[in-house]
CHARMM internal coordinates of N, CA and C (Angstrom, degrees):
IC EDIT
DIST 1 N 1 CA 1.4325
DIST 1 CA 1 C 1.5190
ANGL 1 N 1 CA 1 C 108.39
DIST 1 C 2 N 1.6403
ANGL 1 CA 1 C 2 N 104.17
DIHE 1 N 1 CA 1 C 2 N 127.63
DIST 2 N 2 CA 1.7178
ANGL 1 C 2 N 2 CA 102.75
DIHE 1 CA 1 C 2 N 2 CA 171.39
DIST 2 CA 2 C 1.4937
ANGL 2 N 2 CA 2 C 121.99
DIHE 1 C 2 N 2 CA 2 C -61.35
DIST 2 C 3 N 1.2700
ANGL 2 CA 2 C 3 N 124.36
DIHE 2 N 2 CA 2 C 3 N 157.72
DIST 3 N 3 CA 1.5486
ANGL 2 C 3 N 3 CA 116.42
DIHE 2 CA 2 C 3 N 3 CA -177.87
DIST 3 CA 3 C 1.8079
ANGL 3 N 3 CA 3 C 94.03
DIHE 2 C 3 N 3 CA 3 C -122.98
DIST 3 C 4 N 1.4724
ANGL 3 CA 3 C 4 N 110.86
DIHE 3 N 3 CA 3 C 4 N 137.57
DIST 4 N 4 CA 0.9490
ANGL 3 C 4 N 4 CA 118.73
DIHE 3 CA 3 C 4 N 4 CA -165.25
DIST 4 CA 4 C 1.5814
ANGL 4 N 4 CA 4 C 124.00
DIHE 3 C 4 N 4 CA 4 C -73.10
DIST 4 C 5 N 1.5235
ANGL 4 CA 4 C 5 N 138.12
DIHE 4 N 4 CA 4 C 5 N 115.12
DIST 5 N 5 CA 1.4394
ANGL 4 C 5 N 5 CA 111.52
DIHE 4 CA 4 C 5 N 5 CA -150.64
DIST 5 CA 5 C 2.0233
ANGL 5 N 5 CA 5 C 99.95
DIHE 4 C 5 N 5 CA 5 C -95.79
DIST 5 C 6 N 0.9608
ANGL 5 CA 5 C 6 N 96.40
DIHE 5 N 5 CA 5 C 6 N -10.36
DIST 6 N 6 CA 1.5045
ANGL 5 C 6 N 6 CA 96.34
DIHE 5 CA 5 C 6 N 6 CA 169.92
DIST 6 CA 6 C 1.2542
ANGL 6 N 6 CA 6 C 112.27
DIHE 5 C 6 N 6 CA 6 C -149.06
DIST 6 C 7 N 1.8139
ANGL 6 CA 6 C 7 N 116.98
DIHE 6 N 6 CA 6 C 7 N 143.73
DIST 7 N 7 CA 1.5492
ANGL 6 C 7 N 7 CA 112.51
DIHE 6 CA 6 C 7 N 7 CA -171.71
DIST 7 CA 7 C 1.3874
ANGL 7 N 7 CA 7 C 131.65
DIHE 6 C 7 N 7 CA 7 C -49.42
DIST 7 C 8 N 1.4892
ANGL 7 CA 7 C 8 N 119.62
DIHE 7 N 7 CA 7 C 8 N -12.69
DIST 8 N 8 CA 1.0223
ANGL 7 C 8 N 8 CA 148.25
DIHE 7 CA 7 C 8 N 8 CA 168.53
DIST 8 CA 8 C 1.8218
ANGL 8 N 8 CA 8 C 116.43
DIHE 7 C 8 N 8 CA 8 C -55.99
DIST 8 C 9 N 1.4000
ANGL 8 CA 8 C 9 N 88.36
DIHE 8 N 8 CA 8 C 9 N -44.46
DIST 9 N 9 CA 1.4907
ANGL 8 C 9 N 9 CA 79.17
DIHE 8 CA 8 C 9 N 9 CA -175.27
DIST 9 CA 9 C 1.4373
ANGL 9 N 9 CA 9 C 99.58
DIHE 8 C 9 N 9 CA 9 C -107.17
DIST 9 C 10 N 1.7485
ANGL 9 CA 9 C 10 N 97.50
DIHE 9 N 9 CA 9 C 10 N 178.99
DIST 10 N 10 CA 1.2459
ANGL 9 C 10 N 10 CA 105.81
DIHE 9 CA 9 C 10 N 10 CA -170.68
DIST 10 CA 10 C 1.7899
ANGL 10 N 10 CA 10 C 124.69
DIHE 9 C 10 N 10 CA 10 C -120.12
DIST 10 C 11 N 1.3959
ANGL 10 CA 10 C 11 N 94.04
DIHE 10 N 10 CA 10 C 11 N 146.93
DIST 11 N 11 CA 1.7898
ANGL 10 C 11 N 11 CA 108.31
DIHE 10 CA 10 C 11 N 11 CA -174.72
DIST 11 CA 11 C 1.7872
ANGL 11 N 11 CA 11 C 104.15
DIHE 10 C 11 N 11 CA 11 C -39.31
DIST 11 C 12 N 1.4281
ANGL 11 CA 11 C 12 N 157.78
DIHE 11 N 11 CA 11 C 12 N 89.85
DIST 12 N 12 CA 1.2718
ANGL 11 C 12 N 12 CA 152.83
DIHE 11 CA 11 C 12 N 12 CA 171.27
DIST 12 CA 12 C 1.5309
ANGL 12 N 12 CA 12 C 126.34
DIHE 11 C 12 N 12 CA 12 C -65.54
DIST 12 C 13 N 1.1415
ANGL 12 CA 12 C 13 N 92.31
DIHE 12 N 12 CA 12 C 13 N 119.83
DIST 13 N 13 CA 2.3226
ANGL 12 C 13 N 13 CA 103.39
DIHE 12 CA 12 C 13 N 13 CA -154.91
DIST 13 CA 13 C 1.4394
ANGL 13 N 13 CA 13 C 91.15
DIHE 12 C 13 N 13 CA 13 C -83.58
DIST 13 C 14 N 0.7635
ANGL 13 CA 13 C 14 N 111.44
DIHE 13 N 13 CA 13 C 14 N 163.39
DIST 14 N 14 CA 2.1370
ANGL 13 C 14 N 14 CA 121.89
DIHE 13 CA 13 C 14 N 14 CA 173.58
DIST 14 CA 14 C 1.6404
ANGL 14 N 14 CA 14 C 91.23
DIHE 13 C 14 N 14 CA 14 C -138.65
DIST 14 C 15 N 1.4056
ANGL 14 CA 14 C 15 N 105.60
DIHE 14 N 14 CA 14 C 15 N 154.37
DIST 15 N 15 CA 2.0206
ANGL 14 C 15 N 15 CA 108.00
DIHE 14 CA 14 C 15 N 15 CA 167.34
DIST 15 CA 15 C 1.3386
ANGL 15 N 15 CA 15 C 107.28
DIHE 14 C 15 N 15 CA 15 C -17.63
DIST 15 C 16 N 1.5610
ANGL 15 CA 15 C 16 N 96.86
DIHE 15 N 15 CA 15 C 16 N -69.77
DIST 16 N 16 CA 2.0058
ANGL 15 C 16 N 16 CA 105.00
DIHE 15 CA 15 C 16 N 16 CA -142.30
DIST 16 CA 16 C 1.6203
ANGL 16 N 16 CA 16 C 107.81
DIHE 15 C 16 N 16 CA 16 C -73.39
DIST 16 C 17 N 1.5547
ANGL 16 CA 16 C 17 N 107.56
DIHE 16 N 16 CA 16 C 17 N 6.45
DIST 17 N 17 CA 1.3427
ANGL 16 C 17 N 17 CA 102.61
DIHE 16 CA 16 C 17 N 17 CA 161.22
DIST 17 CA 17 C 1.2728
ANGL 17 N 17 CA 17 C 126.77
DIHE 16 C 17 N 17 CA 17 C -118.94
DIST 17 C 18 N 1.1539
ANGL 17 CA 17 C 18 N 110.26
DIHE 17 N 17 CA 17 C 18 N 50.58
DIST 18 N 18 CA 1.8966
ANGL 17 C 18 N 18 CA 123.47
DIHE 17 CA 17 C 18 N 18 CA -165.35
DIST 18 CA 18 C 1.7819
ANGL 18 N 18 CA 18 C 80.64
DIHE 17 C 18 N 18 CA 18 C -131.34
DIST 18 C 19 N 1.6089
ANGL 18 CA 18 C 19 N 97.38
DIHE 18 N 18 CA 18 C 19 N 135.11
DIST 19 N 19 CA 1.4978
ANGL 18 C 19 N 19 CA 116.85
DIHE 18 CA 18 C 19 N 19 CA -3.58
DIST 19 CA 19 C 1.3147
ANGL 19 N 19 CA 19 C 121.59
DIHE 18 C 19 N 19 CA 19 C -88.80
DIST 19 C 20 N 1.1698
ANGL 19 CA 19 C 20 N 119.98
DIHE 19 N 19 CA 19 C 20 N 179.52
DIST 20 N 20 CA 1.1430
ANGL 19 C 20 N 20 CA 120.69
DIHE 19 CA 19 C 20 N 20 CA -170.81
DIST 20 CA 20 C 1.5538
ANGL 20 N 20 CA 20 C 110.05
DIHE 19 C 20 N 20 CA 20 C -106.76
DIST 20 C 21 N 1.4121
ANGL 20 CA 20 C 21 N 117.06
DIHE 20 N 20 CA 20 C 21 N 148.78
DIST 21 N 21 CA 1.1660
ANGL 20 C 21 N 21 CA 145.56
DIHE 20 CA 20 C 21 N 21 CA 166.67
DIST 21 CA 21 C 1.6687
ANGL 21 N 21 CA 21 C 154.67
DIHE 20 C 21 N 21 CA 21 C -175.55
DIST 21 C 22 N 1.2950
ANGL 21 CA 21 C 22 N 103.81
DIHE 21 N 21 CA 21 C 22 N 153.89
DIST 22 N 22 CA 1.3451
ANGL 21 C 22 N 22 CA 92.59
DIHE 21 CA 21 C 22 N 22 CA 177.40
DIST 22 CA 22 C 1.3706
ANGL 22 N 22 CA 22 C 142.08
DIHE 21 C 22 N 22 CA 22 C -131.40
DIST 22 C 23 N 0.8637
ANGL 22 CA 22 C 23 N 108.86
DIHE 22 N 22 CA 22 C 23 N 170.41
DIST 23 N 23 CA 2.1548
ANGL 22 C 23 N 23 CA 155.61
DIHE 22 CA 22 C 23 N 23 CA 31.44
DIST 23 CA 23 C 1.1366
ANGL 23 N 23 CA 23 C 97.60
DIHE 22 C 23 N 23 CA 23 C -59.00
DIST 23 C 24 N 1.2120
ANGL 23 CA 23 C 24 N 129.39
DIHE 23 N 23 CA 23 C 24 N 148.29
DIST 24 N 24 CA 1.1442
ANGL 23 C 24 N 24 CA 122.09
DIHE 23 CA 23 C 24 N 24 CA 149.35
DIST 24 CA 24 C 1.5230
ANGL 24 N 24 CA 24 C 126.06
DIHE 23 C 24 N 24 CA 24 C -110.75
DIST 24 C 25 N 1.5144
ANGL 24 CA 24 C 25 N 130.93
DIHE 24 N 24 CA 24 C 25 N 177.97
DIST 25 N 25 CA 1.8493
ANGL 24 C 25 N 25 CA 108.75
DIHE 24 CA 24 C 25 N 25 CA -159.04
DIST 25 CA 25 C 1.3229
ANGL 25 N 25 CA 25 C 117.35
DIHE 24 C 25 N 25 CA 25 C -59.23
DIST 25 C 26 N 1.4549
ANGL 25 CA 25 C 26 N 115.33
DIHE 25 N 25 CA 25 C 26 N -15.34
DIST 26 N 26 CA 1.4348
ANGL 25 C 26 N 26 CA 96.58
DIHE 25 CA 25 C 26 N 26 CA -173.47
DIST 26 CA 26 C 1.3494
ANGL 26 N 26 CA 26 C 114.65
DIHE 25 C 26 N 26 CA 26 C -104.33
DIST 26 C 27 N 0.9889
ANGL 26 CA 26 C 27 N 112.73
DIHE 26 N 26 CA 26 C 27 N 66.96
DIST 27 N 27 CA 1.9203
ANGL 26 C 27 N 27 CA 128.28
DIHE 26 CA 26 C 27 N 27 CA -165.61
DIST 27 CA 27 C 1.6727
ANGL 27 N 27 CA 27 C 103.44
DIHE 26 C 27 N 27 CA 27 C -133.74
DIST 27 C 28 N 1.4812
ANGL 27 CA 27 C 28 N 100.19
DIHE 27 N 27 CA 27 C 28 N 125.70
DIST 28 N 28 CA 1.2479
ANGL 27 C 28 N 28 CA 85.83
DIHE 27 CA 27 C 28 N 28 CA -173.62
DIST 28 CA 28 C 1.4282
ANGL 28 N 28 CA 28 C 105.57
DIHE 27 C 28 N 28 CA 28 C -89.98
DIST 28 C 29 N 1.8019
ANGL 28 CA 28 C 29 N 115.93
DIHE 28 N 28 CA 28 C 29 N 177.99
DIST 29 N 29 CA 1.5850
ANGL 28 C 29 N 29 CA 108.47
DIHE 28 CA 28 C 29 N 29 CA -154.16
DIST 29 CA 29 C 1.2776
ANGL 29 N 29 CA 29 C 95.14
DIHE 28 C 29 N 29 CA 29 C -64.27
DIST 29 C 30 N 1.4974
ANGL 29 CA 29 C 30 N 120.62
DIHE 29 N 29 CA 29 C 30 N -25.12
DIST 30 N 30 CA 1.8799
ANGL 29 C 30 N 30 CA 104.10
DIHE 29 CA 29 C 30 N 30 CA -160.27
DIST 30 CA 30 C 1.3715
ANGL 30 N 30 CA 30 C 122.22
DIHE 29 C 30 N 30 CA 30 C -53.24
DIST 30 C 31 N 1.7784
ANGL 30 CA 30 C 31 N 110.42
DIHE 30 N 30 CA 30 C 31 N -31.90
DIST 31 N 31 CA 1.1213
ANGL 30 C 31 N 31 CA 123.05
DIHE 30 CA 30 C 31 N 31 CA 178.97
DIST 31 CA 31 C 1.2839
ANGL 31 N 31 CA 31 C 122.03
DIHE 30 C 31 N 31 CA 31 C -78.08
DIST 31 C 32 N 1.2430
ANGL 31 CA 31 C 32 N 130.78
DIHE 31 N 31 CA 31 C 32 N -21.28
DIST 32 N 32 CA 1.2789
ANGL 31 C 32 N 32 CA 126.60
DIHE 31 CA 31 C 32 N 32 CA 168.56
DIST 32 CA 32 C 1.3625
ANGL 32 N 32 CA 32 C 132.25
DIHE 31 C 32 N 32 CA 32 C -27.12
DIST 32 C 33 N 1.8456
ANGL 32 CA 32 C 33 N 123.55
DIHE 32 N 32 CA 32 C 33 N 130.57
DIST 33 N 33 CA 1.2262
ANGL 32 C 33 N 33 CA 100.62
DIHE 32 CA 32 C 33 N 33 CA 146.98
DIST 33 CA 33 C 1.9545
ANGL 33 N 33 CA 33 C 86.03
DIHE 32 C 33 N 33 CA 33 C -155.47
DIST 33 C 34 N 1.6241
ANGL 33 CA 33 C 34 N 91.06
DIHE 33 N 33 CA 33 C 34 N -154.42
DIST 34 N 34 CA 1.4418
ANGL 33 C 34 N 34 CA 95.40
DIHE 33 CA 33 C 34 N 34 CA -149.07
DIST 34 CA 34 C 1.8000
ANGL 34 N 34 CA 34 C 113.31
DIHE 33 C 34 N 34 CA 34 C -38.76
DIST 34 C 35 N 1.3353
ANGL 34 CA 34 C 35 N 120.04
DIHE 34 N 34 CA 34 C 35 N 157.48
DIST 35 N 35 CA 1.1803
ANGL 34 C 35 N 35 CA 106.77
DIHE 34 CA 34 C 35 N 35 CA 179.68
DIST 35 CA 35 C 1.3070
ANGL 35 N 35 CA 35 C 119.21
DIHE 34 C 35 N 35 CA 35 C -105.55
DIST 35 C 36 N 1.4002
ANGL 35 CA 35 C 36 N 117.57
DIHE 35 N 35 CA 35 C 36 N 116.32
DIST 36 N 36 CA 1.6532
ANGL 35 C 36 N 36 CA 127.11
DIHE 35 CA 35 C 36 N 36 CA -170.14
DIST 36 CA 36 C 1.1839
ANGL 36 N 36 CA 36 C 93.18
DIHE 35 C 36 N 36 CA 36 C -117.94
DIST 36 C 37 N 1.8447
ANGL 36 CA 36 C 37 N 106.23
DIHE 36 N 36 CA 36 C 37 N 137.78
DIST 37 N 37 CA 1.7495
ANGL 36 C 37 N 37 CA 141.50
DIHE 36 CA 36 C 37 N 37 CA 172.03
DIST 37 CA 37 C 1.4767
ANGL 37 N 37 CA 37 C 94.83
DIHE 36 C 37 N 37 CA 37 C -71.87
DIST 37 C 38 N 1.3699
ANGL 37 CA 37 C 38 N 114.75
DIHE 37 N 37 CA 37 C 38 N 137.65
DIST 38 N 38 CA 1.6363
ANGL 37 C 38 N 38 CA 114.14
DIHE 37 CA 37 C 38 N 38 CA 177.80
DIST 38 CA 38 C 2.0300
ANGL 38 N 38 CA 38 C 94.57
DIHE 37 C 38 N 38 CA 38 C -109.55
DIST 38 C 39 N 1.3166
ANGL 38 CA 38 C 39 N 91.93
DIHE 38 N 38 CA 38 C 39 N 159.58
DIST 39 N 39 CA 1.1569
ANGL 38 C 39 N 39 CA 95.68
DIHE 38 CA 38 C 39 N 39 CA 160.41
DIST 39 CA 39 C 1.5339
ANGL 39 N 39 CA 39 C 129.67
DIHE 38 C 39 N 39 CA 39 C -112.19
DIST 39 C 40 N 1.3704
ANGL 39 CA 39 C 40 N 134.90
DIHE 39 N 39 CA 39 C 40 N 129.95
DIST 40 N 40 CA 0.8680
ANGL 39 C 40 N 40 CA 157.05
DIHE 39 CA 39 C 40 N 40 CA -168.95
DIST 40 CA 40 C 1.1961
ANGL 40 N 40 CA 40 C 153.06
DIHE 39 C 40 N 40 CA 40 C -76.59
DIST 40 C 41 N 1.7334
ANGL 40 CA 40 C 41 N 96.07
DIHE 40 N 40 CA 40 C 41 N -19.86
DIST 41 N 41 CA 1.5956
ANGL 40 C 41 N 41 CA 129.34
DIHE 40 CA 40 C 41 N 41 CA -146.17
DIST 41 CA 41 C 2.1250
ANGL 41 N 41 CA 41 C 89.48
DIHE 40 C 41 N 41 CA 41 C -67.71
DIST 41 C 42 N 1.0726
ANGL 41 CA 41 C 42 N 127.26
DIHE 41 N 41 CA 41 C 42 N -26.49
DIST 42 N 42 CA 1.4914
ANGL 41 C 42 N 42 CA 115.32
DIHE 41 CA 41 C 42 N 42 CA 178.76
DIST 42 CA 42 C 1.6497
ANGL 42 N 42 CA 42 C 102.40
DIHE 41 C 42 N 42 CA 42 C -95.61
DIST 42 C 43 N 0.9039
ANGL 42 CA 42 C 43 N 131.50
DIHE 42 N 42 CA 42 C 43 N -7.88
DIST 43 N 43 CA 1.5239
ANGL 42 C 43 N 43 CA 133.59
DIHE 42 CA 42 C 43 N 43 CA 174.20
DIST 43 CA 43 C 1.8031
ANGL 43 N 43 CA 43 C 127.77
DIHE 42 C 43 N 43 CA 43 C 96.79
DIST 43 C 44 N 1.2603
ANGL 43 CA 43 C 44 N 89.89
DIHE 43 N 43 CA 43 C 44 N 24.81
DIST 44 N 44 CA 1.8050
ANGL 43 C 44 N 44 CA 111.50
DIHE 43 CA 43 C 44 N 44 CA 178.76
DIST 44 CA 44 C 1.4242
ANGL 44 N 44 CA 44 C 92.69
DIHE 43 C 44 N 44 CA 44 C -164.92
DIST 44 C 45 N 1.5396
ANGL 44 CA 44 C 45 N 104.46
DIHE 44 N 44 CA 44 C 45 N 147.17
DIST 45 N 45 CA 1.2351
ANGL 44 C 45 N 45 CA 141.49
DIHE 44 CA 44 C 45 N 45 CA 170.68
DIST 45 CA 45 C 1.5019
ANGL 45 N 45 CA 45 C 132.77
DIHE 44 C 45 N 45 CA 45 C -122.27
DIST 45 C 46 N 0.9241
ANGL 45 CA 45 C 46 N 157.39
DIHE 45 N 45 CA 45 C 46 N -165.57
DIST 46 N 46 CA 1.0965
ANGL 45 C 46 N 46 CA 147.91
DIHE 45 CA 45 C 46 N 46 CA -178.69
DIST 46 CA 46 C 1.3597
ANGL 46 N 46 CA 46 C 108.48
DIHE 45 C 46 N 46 CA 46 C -170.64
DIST 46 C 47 N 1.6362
ANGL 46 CA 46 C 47 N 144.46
DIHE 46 N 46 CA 46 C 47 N 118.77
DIST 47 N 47 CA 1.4735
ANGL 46 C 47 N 47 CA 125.11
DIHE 46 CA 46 C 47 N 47 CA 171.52
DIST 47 CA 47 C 1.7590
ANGL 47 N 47 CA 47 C 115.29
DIHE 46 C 47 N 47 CA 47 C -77.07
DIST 47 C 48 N 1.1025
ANGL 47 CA 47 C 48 N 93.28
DIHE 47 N 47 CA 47 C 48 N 141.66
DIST 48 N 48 CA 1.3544
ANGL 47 C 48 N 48 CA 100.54
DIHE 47 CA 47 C 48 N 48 CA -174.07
DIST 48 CA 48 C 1.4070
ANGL 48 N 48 CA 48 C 106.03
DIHE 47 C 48 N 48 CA 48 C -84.63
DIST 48 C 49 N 1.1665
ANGL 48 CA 48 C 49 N 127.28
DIHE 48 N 48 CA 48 C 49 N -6.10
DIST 49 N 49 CA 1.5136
ANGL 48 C 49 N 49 CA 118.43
DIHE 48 CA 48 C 49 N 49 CA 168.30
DIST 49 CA 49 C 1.4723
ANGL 49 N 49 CA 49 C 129.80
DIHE 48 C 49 N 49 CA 49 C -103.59
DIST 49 C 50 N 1.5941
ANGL 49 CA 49 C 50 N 105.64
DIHE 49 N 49 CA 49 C 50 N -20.06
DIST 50 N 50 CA 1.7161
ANGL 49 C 50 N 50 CA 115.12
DIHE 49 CA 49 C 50 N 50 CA -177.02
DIST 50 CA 50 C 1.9566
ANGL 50 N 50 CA 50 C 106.49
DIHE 49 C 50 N 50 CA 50 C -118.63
DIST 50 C 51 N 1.7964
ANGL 50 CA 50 C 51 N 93.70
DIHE 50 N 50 CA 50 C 51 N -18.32
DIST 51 N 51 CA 1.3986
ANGL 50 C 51 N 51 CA 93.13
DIHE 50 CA 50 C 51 N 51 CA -162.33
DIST 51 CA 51 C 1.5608
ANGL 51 N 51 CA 51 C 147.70
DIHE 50 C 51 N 51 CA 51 C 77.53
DIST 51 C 52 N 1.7490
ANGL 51 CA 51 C 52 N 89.42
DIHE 51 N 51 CA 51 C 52 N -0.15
DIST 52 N 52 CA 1.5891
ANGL 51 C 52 N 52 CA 109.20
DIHE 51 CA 51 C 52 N 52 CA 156.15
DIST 52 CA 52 C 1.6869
ANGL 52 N 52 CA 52 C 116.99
DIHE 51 C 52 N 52 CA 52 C -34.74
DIST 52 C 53 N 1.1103
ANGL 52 CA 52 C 53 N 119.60
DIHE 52 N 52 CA 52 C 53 N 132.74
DIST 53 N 53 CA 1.6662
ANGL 52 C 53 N 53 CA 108.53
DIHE 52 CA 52 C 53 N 53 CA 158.35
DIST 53 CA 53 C 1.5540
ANGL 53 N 53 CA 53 C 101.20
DIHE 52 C 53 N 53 CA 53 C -118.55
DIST 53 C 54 N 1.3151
ANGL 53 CA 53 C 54 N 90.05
DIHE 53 N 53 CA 53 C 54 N 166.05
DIST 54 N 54 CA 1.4328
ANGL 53 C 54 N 54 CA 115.09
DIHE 53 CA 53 C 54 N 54 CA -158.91
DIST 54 CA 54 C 1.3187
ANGL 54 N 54 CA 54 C 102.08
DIHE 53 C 54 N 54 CA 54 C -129.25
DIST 54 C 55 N 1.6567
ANGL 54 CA 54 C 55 N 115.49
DIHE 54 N 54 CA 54 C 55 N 135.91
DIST 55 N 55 CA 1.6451
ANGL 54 C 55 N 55 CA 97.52
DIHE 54 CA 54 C 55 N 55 CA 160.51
DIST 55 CA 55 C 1.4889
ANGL 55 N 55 CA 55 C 118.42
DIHE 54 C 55 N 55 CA 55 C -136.24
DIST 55 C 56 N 1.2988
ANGL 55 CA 55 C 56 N 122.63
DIHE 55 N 55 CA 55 C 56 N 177.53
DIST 56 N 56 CA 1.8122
ANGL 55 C 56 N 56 CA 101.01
DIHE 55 CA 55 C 56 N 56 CA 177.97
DIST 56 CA 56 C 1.9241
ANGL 56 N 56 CA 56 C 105.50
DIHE 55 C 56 N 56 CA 56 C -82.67
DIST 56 C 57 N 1.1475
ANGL 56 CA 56 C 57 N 112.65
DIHE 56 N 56 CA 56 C 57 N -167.72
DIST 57 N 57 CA 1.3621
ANGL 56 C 57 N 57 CA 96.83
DIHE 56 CA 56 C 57 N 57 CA 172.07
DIST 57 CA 57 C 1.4389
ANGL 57 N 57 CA 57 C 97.30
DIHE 56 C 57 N 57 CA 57 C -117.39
DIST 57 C 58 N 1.2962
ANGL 57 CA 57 C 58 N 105.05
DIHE 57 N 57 CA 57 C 58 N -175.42
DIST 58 N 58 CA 1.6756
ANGL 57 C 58 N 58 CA 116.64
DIHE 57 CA 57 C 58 N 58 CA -179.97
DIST 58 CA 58 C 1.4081
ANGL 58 N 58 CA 58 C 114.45
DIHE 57 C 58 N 58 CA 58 C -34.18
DIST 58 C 59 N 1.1289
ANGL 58 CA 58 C 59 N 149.99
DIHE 58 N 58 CA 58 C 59 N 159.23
DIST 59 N 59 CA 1.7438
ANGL 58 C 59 N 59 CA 141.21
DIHE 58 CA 58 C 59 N 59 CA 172.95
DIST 59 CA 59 C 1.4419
ANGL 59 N 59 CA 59 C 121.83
DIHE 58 C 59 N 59 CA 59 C 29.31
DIST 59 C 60 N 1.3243
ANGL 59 CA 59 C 60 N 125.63
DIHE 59 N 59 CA 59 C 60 N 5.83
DIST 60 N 60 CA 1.3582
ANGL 59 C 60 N 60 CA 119.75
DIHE 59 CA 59 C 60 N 60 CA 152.46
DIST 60 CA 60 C 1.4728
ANGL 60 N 60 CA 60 C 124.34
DIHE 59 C 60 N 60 CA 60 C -89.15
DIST 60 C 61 N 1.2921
ANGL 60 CA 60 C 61 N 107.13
DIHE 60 N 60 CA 60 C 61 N 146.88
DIST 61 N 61 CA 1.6120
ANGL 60 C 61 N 61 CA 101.82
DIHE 60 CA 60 C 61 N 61 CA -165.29
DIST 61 CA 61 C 1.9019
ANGL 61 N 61 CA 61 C 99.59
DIHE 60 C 61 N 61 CA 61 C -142.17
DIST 61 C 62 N 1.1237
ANGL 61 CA 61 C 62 N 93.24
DIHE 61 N 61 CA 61 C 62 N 133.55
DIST 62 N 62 CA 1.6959
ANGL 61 C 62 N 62 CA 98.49
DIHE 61 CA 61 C 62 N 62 CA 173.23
DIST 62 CA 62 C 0.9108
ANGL 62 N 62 CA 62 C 108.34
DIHE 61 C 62 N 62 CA 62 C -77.67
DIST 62 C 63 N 1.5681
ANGL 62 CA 62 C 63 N 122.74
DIHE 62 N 62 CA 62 C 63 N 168.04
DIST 63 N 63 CA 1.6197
ANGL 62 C 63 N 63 CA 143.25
DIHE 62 CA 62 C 63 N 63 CA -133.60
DIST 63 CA 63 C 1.4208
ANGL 63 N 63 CA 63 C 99.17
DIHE 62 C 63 N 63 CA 63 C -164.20
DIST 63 C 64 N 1.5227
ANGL 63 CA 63 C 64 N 103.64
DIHE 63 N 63 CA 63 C 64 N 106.50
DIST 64 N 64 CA 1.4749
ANGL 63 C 64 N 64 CA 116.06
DIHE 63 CA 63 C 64 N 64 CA 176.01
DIST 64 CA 64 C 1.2516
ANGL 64 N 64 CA 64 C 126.18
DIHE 63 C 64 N 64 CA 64 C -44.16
DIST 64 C 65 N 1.2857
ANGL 64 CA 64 C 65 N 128.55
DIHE 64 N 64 CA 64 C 65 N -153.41
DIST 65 N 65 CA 1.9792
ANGL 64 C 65 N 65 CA 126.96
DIHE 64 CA 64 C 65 N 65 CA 128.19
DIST 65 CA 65 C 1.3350
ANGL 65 N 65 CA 65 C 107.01
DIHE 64 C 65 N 65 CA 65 C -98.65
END
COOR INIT
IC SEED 1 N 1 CA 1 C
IC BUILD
């Protein structure tokens, strides 16, 4: 998982890390809090608690139910 170098940009998901959520591992504990699955289905996310965004990367694509 990418780590974001300015708030601006965004955390970049690959397959083998879907689904996605957060915190995600590279968060240190201070920042933690509850951990909510984002959804994806347009290819950015946003956490609703810290405001991380998230995006898929090039040719990966999320998978409904």
């Amino acid at each position: 998982m990418s780590e974001p170098t300015t708030l601006s940009s965004a955390v970049v998901l690959h397959a083998d890390e879907l689904p996605a959520a957060c915190p995600n591992p590279r968060m240190p504990l201070w920042s933690s809090h509850p951990k909510v699955y984002l959804e994806l289905s347009h290819g950015r996310a946003r956490c609703p608690y810290c405001g991380t965004q998230y995006q898929l990367a090039e040719g990966v694509h999320a998978q409904g139910h």
